[in-house]
N, CA, C and O atoms as a Maestro MAE file, in Angstrom:
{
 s_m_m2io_version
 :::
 2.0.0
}

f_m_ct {
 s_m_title
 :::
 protein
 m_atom[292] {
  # First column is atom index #
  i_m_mmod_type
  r_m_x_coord
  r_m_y_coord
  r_m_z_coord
  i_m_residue_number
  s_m_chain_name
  s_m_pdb_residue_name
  s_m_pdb_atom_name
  i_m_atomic_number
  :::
  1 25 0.853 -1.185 0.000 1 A "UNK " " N  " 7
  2 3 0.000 0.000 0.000 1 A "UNK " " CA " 6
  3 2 0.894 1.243 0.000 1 A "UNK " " C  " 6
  4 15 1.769 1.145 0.860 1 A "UNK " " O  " 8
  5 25 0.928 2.056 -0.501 2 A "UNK " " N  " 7
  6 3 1.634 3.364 -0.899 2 A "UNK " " CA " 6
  7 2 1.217 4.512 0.019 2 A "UNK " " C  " 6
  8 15 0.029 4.482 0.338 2 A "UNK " " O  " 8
  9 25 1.996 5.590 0.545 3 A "UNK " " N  " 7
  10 3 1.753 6.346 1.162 3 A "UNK " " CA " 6
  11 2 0.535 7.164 1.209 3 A "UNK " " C  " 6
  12 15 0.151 7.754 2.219 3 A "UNK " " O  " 8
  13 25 -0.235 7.175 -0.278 4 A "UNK " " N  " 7
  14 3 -1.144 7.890 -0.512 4 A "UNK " " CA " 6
  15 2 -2.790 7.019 -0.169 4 A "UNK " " C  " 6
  16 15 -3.965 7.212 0.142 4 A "UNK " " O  " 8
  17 25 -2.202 6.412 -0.364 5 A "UNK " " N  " 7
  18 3 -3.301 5.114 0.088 5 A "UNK " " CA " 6
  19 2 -3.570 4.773 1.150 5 A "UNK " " C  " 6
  20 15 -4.524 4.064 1.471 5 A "UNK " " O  " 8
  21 25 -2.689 5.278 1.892 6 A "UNK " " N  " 7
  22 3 -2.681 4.635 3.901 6 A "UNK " " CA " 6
  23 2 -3.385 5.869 4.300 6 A "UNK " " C  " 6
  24 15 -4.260 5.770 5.160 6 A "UNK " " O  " 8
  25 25 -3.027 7.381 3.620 7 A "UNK " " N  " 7
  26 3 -3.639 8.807 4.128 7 A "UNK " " CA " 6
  27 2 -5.530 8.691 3.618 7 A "UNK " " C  " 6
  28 15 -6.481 8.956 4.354 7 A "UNK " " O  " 8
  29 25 -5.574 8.335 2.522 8 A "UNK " " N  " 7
  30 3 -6.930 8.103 2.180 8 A "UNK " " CA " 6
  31 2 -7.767 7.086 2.897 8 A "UNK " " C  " 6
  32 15 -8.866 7.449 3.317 8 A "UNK " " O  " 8
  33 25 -7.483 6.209 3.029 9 A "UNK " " N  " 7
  34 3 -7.984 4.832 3.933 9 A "UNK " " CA " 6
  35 2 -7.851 5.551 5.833 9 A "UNK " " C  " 6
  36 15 -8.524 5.176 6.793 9 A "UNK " " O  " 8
  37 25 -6.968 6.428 5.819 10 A "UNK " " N  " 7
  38 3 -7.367 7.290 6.978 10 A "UNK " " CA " 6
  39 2 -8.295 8.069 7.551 10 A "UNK " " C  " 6
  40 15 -8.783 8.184 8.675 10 A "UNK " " O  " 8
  41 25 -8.449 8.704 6.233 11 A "UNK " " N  " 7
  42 3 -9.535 9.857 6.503 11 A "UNK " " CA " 6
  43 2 -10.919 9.643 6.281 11 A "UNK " " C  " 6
  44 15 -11.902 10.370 6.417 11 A "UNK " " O  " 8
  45 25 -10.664 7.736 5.672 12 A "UNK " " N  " 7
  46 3 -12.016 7.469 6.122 12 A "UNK " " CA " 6
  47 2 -12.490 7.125 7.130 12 A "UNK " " C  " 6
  48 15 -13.630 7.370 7.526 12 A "UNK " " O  " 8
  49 25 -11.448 6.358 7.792 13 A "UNK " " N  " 7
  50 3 -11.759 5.989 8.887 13 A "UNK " " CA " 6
  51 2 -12.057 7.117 10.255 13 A "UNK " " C  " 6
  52 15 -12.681 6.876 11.288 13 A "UNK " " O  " 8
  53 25 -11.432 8.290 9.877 14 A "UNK " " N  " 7
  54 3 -11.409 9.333 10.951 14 A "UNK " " CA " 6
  55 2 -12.765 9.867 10.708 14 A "UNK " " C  " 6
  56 15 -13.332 10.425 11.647 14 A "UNK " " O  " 8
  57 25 -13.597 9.725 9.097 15 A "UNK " " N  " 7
  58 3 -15.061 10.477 8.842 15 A "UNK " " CA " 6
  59 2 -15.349 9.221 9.586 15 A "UNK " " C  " 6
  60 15 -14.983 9.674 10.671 15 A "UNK " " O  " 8
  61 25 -15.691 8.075 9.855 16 A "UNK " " N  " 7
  62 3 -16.346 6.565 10.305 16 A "UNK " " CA " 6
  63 2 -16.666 7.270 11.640 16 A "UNK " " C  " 6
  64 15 -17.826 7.483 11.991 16 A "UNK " " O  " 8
  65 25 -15.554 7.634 12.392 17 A "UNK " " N  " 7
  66 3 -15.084 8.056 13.882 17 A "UNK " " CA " 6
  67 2 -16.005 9.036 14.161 17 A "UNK " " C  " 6
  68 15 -16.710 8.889 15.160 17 A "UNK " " O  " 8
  69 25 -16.123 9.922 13.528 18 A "UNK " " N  " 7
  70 3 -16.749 11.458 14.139 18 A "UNK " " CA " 6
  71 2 -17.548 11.474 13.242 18 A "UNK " " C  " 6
  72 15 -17.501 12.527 12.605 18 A "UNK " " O  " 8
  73 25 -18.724 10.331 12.686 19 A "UNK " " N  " 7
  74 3 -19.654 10.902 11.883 19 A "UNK " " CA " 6
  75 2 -20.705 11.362 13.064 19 A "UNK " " C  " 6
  76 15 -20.639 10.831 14.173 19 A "UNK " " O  " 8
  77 25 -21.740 12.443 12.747 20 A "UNK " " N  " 7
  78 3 -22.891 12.911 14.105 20 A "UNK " " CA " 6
  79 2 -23.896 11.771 13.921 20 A "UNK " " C  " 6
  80 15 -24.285 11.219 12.892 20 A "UNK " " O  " 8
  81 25 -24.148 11.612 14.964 21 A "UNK " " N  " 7
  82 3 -25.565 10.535 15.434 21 A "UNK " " CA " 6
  83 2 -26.272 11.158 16.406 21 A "UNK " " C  " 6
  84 15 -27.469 10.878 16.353 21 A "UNK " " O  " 8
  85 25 -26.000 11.817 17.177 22 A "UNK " " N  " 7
  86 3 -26.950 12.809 17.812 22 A "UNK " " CA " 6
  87 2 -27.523 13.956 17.859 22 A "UNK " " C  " 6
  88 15 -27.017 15.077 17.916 22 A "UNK " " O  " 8
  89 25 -28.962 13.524 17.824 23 A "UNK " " N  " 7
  90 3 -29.717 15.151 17.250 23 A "UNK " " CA " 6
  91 2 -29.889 15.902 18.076 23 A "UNK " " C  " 6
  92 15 -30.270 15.471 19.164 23 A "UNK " " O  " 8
  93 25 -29.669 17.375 17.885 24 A "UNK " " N  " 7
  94 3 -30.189 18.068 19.419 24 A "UNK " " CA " 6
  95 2 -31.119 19.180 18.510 24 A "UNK " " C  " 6
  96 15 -30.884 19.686 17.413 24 A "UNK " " O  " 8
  97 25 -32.199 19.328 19.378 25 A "UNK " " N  " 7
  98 3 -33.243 20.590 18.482 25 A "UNK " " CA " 6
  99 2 -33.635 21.347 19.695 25 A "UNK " " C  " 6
  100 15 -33.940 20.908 20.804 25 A "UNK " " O  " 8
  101 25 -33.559 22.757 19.206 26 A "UNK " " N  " 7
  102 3 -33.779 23.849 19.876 26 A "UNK " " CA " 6
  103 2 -35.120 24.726 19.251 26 A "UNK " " C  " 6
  104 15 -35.549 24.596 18.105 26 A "UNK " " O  " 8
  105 25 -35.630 25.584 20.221 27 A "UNK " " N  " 7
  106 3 -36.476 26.534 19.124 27 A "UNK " " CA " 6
  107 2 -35.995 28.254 19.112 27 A "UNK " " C  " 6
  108 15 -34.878 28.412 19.604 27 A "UNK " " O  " 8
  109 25 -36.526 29.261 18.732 28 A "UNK " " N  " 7
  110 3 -35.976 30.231 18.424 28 A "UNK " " CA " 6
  111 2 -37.286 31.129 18.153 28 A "UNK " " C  " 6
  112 15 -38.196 30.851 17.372 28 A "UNK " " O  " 8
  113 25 -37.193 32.108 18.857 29 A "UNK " " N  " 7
  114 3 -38.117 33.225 19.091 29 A "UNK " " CA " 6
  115 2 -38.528 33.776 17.000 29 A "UNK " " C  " 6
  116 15 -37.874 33.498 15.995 29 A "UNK " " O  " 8
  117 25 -39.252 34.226 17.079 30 A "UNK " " N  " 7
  118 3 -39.224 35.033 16.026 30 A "UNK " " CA " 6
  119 2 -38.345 36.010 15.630 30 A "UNK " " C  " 6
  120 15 -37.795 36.012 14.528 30 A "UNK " " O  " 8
  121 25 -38.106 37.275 16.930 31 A "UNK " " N  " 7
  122 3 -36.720 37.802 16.421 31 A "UNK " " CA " 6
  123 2 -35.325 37.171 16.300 31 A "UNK " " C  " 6
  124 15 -34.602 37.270 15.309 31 A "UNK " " O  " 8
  125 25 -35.078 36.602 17.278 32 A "UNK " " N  " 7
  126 3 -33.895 35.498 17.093 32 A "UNK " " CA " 6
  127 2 -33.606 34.701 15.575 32 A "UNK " " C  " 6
  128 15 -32.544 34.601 14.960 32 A "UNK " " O  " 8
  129 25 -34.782 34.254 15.277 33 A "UNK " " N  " 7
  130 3 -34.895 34.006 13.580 33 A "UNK " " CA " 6
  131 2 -34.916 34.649 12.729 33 A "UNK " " C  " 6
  132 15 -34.500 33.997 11.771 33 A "UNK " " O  " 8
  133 25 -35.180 35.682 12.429 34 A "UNK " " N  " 7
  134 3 -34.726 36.876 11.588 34 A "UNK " " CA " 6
  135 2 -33.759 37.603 11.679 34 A "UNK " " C  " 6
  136 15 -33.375 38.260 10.711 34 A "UNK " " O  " 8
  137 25 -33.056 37.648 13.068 35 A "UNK " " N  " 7
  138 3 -31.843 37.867 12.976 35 A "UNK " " CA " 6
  139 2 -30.562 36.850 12.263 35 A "UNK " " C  " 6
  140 15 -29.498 37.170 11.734 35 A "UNK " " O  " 8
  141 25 -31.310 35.257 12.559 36 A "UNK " " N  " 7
  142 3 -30.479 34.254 12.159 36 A "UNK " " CA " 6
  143 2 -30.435 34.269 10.598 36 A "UNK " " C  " 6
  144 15 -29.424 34.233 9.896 36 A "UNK " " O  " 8
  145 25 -31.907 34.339 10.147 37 A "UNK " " N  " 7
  146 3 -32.055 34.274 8.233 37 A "UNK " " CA " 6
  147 2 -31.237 35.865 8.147 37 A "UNK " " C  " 6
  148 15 -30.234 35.602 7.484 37 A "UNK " " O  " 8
  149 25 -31.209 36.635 8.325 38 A "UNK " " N  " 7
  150 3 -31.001 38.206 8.030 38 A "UNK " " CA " 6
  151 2 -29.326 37.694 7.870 38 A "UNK " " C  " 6
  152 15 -28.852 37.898 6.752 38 A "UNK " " O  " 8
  153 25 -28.425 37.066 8.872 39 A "UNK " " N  " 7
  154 3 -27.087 36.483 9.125 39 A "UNK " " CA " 6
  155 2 -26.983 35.388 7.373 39 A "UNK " " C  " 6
  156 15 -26.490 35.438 6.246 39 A "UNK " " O  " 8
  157 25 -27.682 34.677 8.095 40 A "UNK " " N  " 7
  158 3 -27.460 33.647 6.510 40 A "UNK " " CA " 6
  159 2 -27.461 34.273 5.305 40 A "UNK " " C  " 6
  160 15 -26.869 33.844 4.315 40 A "UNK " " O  " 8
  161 25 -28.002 35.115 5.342 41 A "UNK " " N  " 7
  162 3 -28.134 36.001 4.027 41 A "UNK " " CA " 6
  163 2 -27.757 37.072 3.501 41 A "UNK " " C  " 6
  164 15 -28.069 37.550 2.410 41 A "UNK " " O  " 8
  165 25 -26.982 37.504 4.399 42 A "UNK " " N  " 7
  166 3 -25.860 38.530 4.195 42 A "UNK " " CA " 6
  167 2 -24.595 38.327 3.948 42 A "UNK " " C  " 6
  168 15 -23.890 39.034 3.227 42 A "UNK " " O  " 8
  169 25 -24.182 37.102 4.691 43 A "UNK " " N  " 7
  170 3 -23.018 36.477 4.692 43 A "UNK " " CA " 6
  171 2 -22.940 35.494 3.868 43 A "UNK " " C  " 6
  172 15 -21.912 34.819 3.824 43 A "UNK " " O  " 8
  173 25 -24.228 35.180 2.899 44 A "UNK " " N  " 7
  174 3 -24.085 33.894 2.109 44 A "UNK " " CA " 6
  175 2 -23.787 32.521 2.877 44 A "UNK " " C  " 6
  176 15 -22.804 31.851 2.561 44 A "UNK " " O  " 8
  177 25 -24.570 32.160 3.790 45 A "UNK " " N  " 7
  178 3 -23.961 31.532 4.788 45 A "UNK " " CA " 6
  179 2 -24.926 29.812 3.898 45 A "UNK " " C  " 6
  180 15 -26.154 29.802 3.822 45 A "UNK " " O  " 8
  181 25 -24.276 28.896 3.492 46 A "UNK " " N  " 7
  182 3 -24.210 27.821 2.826 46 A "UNK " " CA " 6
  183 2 -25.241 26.966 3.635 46 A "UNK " " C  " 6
  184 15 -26.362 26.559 3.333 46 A "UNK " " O  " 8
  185 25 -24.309 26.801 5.027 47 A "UNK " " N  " 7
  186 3 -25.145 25.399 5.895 47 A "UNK " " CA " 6
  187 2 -24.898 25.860 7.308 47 A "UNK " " C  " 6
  188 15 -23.898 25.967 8.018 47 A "UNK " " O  " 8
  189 25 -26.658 26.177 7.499 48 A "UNK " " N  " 7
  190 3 -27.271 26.547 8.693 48 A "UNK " " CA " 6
  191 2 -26.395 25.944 9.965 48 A "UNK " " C  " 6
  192 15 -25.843 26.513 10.906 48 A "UNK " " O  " 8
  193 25 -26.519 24.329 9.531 49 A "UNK " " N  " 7
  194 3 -26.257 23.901 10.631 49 A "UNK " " CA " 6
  195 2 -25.096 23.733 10.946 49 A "UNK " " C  " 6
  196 15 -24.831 23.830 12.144 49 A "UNK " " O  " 8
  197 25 -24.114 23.454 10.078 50 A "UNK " " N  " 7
  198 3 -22.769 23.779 10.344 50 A "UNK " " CA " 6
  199 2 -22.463 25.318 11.065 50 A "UNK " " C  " 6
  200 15 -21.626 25.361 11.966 50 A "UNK " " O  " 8
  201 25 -23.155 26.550 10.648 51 A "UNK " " N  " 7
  202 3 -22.764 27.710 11.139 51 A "UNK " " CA " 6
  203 2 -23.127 27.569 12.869 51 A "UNK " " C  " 6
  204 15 -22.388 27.950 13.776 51 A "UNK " " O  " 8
  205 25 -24.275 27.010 12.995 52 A "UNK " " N  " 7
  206 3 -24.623 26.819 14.535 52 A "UNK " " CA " 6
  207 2 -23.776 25.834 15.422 52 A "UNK " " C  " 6
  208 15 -23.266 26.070 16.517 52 A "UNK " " O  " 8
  209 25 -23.748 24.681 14.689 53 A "UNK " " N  " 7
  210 3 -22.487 24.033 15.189 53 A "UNK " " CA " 6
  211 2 -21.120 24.667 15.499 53 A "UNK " " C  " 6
  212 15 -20.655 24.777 16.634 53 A "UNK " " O  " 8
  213 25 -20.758 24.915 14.801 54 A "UNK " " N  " 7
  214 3 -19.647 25.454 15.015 54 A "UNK " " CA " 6
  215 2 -19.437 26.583 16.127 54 A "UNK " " C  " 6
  216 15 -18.644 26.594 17.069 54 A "UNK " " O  " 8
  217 25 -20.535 27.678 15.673 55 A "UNK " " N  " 7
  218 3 -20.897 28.542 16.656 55 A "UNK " " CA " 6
  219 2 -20.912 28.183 18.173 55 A "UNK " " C  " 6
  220 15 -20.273 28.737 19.068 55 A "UNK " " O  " 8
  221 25 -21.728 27.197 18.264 56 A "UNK " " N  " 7
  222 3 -22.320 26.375 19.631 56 A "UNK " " CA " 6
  223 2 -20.888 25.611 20.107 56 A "UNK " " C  " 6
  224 15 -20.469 25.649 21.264 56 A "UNK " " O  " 8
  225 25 -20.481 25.183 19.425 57 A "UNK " " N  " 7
  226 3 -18.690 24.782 20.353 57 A "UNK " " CA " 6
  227 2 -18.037 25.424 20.348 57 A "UNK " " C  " 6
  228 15 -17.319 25.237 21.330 57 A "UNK " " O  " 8
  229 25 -17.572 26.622 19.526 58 A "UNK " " N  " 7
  230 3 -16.960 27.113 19.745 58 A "UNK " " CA " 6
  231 2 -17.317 27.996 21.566 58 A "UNK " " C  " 6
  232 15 -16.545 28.155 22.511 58 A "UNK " " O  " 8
  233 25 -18.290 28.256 21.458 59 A "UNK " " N  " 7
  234 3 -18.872 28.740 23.220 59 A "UNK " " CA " 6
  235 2 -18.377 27.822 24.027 59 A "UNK " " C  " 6
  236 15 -17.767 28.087 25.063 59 A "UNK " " O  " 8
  237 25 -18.635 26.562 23.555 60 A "UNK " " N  " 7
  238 3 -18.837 25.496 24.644 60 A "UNK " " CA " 6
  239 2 -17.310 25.051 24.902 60 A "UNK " " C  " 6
  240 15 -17.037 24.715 26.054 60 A "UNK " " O  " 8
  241 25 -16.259 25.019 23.901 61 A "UNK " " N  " 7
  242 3 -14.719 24.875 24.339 61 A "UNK " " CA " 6
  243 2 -13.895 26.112 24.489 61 A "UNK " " C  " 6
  244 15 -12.732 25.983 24.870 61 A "UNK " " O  " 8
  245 25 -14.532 27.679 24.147 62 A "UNK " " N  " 7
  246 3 -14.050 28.134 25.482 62 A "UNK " " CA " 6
  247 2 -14.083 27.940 26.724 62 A "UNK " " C  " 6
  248 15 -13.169 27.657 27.498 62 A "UNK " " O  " 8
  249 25 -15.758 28.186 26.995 63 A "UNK " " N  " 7
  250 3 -15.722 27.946 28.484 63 A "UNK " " CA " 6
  251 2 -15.023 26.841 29.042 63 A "UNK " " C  " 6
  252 15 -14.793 26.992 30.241 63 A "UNK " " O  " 8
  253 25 -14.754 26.142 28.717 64 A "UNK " " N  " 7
  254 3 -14.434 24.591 29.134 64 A "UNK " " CA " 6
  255 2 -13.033 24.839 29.443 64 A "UNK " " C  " 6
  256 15 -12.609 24.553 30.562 64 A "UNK " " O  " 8
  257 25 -12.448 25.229 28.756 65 A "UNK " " N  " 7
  258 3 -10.569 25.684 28.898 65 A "UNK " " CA " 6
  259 2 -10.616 26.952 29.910 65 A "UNK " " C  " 6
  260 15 -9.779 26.940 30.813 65 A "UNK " " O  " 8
  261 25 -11.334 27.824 29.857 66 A "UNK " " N  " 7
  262 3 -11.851 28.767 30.626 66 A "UNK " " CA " 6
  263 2 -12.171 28.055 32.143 66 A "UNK " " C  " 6
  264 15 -11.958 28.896 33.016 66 A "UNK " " O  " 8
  265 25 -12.505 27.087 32.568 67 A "UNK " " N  " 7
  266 3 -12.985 27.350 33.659 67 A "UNK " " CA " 6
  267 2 -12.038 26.050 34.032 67 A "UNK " " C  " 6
  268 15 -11.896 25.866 35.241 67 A "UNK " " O  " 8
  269 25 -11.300 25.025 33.051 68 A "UNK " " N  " 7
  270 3 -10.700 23.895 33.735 68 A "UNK " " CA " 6
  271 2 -9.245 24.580 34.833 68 A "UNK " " C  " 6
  272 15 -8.884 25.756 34.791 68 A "UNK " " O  " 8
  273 25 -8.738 23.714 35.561 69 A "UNK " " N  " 7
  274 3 -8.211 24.277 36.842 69 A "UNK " " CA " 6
  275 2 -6.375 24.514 35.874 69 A "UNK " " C  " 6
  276 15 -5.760 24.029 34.924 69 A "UNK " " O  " 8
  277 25 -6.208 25.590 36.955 70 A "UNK " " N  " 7
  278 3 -4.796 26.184 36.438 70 A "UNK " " CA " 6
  279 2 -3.435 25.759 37.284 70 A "UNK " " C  " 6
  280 15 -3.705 25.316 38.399 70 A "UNK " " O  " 8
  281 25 -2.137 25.807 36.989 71 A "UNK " " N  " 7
  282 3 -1.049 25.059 38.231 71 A "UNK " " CA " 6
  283 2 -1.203 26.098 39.529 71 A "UNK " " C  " 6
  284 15 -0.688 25.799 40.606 71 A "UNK " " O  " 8
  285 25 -1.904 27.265 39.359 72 A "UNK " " N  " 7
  286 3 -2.013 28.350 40.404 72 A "UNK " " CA " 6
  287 2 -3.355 28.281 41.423 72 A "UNK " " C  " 6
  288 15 -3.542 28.966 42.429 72 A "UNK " " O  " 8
  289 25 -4.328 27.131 40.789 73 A "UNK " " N  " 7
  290 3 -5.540 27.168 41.601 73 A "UNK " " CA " 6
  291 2 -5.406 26.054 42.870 73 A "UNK " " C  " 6
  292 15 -6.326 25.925 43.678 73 A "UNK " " O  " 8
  :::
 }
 m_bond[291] {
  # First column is bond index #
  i_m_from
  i_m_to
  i_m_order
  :::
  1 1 2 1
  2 2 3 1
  3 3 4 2
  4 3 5 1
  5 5 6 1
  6 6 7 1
  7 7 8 2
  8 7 9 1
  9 9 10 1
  10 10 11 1
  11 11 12 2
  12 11 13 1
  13 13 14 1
  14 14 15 1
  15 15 16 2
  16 15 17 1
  17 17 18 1
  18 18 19 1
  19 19 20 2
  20 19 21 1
  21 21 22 1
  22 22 23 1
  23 23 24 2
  24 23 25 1
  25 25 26 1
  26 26 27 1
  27 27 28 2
  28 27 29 1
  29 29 30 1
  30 30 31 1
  31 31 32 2
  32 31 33 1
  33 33 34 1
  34 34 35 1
  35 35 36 2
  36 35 37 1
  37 37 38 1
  38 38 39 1
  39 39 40 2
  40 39 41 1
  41 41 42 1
  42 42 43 1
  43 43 44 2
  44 43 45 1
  45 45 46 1
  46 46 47 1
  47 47 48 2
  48 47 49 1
  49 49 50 1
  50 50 51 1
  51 51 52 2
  52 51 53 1
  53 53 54 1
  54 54 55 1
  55 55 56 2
  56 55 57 1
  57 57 58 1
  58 58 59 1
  59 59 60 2
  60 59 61 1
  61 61 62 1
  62 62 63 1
  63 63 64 2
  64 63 65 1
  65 65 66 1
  66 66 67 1
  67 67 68 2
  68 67 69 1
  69 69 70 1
  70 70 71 1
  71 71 72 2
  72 71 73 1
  73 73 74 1
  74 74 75 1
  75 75 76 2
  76 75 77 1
  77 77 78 1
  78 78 79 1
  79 79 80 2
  80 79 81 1
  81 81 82 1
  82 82 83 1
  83 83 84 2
  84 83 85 1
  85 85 86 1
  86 86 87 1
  87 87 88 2
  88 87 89 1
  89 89 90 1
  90 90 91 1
  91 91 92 2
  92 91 93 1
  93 93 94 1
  94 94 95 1
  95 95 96 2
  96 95 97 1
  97 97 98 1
  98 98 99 1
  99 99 100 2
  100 99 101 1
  101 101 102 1
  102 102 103 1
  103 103 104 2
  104 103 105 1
  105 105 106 1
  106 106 107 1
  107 107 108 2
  108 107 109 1
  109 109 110 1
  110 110 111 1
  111 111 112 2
  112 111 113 1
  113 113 114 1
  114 114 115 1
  115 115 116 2
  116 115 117 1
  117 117 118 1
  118 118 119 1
  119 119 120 2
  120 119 121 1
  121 121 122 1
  122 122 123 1
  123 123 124 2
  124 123 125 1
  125 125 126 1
  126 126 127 1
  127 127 128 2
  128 127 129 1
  129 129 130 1
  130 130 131 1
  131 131 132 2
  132 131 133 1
  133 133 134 1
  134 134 135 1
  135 135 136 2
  136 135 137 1
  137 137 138 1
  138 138 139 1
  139 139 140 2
  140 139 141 1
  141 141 142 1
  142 142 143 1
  143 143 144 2
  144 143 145 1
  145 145 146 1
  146 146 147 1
  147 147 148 2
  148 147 149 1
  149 149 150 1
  150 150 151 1
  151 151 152 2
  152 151 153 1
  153 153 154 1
  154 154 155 1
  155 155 156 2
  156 155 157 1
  157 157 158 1
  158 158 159 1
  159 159 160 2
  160 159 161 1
  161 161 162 1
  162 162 163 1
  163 163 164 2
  164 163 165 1
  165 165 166 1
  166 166 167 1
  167 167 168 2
  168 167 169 1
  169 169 170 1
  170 170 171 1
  171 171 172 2
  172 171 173 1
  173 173 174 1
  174 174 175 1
  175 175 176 2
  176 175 177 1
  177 177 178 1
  178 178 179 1
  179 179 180 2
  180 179 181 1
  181 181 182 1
  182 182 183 1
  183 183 184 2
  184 183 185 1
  185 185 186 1
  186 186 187 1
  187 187 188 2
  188 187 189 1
  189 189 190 1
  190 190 191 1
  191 191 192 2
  192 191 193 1
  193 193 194 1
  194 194 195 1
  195 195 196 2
  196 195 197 1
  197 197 198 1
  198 198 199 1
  199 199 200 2
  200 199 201 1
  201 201 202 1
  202 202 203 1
  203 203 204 2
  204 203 205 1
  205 205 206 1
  206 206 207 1
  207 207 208 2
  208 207 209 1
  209 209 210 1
  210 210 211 1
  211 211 212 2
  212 211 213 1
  213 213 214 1
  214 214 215 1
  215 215 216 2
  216 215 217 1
  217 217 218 1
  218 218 219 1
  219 219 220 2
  220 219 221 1
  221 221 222 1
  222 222 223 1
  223 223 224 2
  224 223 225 1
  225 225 226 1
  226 226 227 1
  227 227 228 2
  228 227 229 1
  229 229 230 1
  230 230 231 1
  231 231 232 2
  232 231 233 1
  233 233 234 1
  234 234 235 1
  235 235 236 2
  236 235 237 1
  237 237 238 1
  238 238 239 1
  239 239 240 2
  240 239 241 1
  241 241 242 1
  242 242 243 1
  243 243 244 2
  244 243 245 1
  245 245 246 1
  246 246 247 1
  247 247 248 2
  248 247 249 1
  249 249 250 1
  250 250 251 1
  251 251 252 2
  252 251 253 1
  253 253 254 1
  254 254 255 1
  255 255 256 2
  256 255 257 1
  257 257 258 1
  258 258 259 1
  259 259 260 2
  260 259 261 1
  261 261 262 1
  262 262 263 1
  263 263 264 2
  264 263 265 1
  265 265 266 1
  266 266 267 1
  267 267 268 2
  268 267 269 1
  269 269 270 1
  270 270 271 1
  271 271 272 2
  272 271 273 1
  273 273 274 1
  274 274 275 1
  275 275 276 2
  276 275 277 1
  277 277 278 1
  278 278 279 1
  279 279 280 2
  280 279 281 1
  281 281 282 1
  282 282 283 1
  283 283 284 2
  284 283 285 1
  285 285 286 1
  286 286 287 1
  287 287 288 2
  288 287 289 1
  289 289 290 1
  290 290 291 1
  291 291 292 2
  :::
 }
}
């Protein structure tokens, strides 16, 4: 198997690894949603849910590094 072949046969296995299986659903006020479509559509924004995803961890692994303990605590 050739180097290029071991990297491809990788990255499937790493999509296998971290494909999503869990749904999470939220709801959203009316203004909250027009602020969200008004966002998508200014910015040309492709995939909703990727933008929220991303959005939504990115919050969630600050805080997390943010609040885990320091060599000073």
């Amino acid at each position: 198997m050739t180097d290029s072949e071991n990297k491809q046969e990788s990255k499937r296995d790493n999509k296998r690894e971290n494909k999503r299986v869990h749904k999470h659903m939220f709801l959203l006020n009316d203004a909250e949603n027009r602020a969200l479509n008004k966002y998508l559509k200014k910015y040309r924004v492709s995939s909703k849910s990727r933008l929220i995803r991303e959005a939504l961890m990115t919050v969630v692994i600050k805080k997390l590094e943010e609040d885990s303990p320091t060599l000073f605590d």
